[in-house]
C-alpha positions in Angstrom: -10.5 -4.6 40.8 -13.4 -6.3 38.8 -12.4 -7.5 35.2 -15.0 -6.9 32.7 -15.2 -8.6 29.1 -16.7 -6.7 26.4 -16.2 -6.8 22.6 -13.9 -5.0 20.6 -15.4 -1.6 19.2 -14.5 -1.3 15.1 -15.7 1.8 15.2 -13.1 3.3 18.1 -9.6 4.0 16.5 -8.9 3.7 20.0 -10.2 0.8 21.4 -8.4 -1.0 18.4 -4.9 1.0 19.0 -5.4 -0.5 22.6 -6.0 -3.7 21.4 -3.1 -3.8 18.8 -1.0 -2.5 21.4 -2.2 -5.8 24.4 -1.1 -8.1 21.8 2.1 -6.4 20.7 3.1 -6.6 24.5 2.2 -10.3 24.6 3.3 -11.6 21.1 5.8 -9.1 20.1 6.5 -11.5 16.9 3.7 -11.0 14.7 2.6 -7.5 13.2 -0.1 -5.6 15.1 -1.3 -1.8 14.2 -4.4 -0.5 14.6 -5.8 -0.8 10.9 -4.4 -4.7 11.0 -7.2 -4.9 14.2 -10.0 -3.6 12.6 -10.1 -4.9 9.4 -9.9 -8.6 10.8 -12.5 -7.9 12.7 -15.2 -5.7 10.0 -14.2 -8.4 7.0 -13.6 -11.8 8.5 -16.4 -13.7 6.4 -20.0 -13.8 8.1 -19.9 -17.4 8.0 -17.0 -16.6 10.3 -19.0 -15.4 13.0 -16.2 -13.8 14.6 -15.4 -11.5 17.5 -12.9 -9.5 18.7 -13.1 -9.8 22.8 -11.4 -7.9 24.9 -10.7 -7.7 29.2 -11.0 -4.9 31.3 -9.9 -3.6 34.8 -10.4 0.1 36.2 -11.1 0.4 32.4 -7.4 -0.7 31.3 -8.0 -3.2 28.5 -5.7 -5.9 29.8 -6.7 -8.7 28.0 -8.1 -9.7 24.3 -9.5 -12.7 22.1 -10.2 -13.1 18.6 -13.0 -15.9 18.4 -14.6 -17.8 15.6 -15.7 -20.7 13.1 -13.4 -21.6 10.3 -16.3 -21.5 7.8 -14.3 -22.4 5.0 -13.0 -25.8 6.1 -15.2 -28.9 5.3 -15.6 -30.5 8.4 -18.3 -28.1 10.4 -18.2 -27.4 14.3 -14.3 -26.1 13.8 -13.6 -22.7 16.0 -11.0 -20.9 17.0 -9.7 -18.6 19.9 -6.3 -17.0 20.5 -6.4 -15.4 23.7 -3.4 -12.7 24.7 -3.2 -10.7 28.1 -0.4 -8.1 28.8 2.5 -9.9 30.1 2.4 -6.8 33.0 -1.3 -7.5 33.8 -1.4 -11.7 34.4 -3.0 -13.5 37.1 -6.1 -11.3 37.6 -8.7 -13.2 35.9 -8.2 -12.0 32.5 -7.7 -14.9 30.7 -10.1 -17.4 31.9 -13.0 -14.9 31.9 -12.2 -14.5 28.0 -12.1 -17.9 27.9 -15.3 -18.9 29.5 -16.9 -15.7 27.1 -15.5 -17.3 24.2 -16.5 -20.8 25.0 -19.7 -20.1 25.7 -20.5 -18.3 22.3 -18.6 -20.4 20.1 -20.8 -23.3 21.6 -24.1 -21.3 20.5 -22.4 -21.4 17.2 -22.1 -25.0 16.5 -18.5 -25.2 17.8 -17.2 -29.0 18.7 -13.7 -28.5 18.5 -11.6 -25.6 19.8 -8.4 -24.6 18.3 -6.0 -22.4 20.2 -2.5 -21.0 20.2 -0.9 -21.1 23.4 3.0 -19.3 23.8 5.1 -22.7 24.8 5.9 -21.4 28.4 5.2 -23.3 32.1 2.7 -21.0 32.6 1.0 -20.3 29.7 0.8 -24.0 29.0 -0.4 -24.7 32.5 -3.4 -22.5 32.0 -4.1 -24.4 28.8 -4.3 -27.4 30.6 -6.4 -26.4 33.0 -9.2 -25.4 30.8 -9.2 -28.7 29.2 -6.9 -28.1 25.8 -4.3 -30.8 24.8 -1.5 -30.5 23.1 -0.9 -30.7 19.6 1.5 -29.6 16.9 4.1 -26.3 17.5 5.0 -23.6 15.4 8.4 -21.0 15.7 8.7 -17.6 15.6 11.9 -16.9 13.5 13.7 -13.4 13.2 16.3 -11.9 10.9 18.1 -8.5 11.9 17.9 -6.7 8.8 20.2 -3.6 9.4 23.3 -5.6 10.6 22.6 -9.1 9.5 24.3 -10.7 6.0 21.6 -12.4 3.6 23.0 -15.0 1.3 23.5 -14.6 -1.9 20.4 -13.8 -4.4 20.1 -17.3 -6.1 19.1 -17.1 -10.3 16.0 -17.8 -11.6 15.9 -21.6 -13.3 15.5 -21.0 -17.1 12.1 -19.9 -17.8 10.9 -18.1 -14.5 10.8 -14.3 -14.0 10.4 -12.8 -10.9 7.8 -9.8 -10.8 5.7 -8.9 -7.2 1.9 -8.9 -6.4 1.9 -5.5 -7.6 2.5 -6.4 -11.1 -1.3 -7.8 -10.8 -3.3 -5.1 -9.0 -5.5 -5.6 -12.2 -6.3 -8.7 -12.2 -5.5 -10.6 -8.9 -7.4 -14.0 -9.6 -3.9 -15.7 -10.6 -2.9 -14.5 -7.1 -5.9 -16.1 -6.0 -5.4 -19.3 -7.1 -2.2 -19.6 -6.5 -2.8 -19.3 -2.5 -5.8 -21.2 -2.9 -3.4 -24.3 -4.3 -0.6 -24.2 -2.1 -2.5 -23.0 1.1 -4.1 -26.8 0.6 -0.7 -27.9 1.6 0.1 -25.6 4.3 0.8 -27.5 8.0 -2.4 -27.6 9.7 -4.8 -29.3 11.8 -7.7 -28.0 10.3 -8.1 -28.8 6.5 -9.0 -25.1 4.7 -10.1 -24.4 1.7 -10.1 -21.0 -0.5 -13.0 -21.0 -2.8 -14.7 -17.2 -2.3 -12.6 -15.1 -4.6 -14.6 -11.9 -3.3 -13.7 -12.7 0.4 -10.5 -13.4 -0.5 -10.0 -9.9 -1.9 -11.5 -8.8 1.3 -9.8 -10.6 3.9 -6.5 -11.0 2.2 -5.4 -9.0 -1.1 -6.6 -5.5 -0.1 -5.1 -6.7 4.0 -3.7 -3.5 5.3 -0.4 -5.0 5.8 -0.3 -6.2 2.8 2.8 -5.0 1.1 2.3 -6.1 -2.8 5.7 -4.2 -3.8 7.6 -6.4 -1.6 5.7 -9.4 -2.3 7.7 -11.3 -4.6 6.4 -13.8 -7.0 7.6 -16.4 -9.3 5.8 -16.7 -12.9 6.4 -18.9 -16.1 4.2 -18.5 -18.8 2.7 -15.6 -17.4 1.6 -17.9 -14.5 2.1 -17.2 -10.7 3.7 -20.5 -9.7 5.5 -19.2 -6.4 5.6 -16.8 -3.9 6.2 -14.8 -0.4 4.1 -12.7 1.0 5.5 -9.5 2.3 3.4 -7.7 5.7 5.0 -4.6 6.7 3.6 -2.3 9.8 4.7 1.1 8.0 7.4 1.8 10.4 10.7 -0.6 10.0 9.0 -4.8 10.9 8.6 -6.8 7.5 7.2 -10.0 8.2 6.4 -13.2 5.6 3.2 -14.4 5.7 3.3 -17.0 3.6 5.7 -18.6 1.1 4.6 -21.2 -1.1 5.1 -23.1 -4.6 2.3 -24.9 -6.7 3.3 -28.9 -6.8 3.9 -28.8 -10.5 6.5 -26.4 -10.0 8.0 -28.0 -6.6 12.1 -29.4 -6.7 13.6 -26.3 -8.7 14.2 -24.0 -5.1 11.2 -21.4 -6.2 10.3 -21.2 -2.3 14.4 -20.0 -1.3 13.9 -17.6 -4.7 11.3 -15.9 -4.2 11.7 -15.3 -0.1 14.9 -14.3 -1.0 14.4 -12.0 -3.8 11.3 -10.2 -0.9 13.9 -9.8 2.0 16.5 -8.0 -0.6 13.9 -5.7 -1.7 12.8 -5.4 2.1 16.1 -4.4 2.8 16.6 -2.0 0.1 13.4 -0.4 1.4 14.4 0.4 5.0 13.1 -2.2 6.8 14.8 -3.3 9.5 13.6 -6.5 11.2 12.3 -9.7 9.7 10.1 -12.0 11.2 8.6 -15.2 9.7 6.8 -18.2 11.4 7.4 -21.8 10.7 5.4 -25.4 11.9 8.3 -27.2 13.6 8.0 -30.5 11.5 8.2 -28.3 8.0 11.6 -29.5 7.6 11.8 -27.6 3.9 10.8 -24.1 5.0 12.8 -24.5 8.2 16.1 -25.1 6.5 15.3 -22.1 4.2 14.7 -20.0 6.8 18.2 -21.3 8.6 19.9 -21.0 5.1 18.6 -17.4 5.3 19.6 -16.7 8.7 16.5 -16.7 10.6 17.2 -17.6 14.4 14.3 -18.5 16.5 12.8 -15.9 18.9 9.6 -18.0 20.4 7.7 -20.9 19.9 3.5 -21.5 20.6 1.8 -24.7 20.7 -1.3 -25.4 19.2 -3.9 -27.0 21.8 -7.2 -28.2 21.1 -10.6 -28.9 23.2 -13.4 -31.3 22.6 -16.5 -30.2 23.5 -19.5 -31.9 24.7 
């Protein structure tokens, strides 16, 4: 059978169910649903340029890609791709003829330097290798079972912070905004980012349809956001943090372990079920919160990287 490559249609609930359900199969540790799919794709920035790809055969979609610049970093020519085929549907083609699409139209772009995600397994890092990318730093997938797991005990707030969530500032979200903009700057990465577009931020991230403010929990003193994590739940029974972080000034008094412990309580309380959280491997201080918490490891993916030109 011939495998075609063709982009993602926003406008087939569909098409993006397909899509959601592709990288489900293949990275069954991060969230995916059908909404999650299309708004990445309709309010990812312009500057972005991005794409969602996606790989056909006998008009199965077997294979995607999500594709793009990081526009908001300083240093131009960065671009990204994360490419996923169904663990059932490997070997046919898939994944290098995604790559080679991707490539190719990141390079019109401006691209230098490719970024990608690869799951740490023989093969999938073989096929990495093969189409040029090196190694670079890895990241864990990190799981807690929710419904017959124990969470340790709910530590006290230090004199002078009060916990409230993300919901508590649905009318004004710019301290939410800066908040992520300051600790995102410190966030494990190997491409320096920087939030400075509140509007796109309200876009992309604070009206996110996974997004769960109610279970994001946040730290505040004097009225200040200071600390957080950032609850994504799928509407069914998988919560997932997206990001936990504390503002220096505020760093030393355990804000990161209160607040991500205070979200998975109210998680709990909720229904939910499963927990899932991602951590760099060298981020010794979230990685022996998440241990403390009872997170256990359930996958790893290395981050590879190509030159190009």
């Amino acid at each position: 059978m011939t495998v075609l490559v063709r982009d993602l249609r926003p406008d087939d609930p569909a098409d993006a169910t397909a899509f959601a359900h592709v990288r489900h199969a293949a990275l069954p540790f991060i969230l995916w649903t059908t909404e999650a799919v299309v708004h990445r794709l309709v309010h990812t920035h312009p500057d972005a340029r991005s794409r969602s790809l996606v790989a056909e055969e006998n008009g199965e979609m077997i294979g995607t890609a999500q594709v793009g610049l990081v526009h908001d970093s300083p240093e131009p020519g960065q671009a990204y791709l994360n490419i996923y085929v169904h663990p059932d549907r490997l070997r046919r083609g898939a994944g290098g003829l995604l790559v080679r699409t991707a490539e190719e139209y990141l390079a019109t772009e401006g691209a230098t330097k490719l970024f990608a995600w690869v799951l740490d397994e023989p093969g999938n890092l073989a096929f990495a290798e093969r189409h040029g990318y090196a190694r670079r730093r890895s990241a864990h997938f990190l799981r807690i079972d929710l419904a017959n797991g124990t969470l340790p005990p709910l530590p006290s707030p230090p004199p002078g912070v009060e916990l409230r969530t993300a919901a508590d500032f649905a009318d004004d979200p710019r301290p939410m905004f800066e908040l992520d903009a300051e600790t995102l700057e410190d966030e494990p990465s190997d491409v320096d980012v920087q939030f400075t577009d509140y509007e796109a931020w309200l876009a992309e991230t604070w009206r996110h349809p996974l997004l769960n403010r109610e279970l994001t929990t946040v730290a505040v003193v004097d009225g200040r956001p200071v600390a957080f994590s950032v609850a994504y739940t799928d509407g069914g029974t998988r919560y997932s943090t997206a990001m936990t972080g504390t503002v220096r000034s505020h760093r030393g008094r355990g804000l990161a372990k209160l607040t991500k412990t205070d979200s998975l309580y109210r998680a709990r309380a909720a229904g939910y079920t499963e927990a899932l959280t991602g951590n760099d491997t060298d981020n010794a201080p979230m990685l022996a919160i998440n241990k403390w918490l009872g997170y256990e490891v359930c996958g790893t993916e290395v981050r590879h990287v190509r030159e190009l030109g």
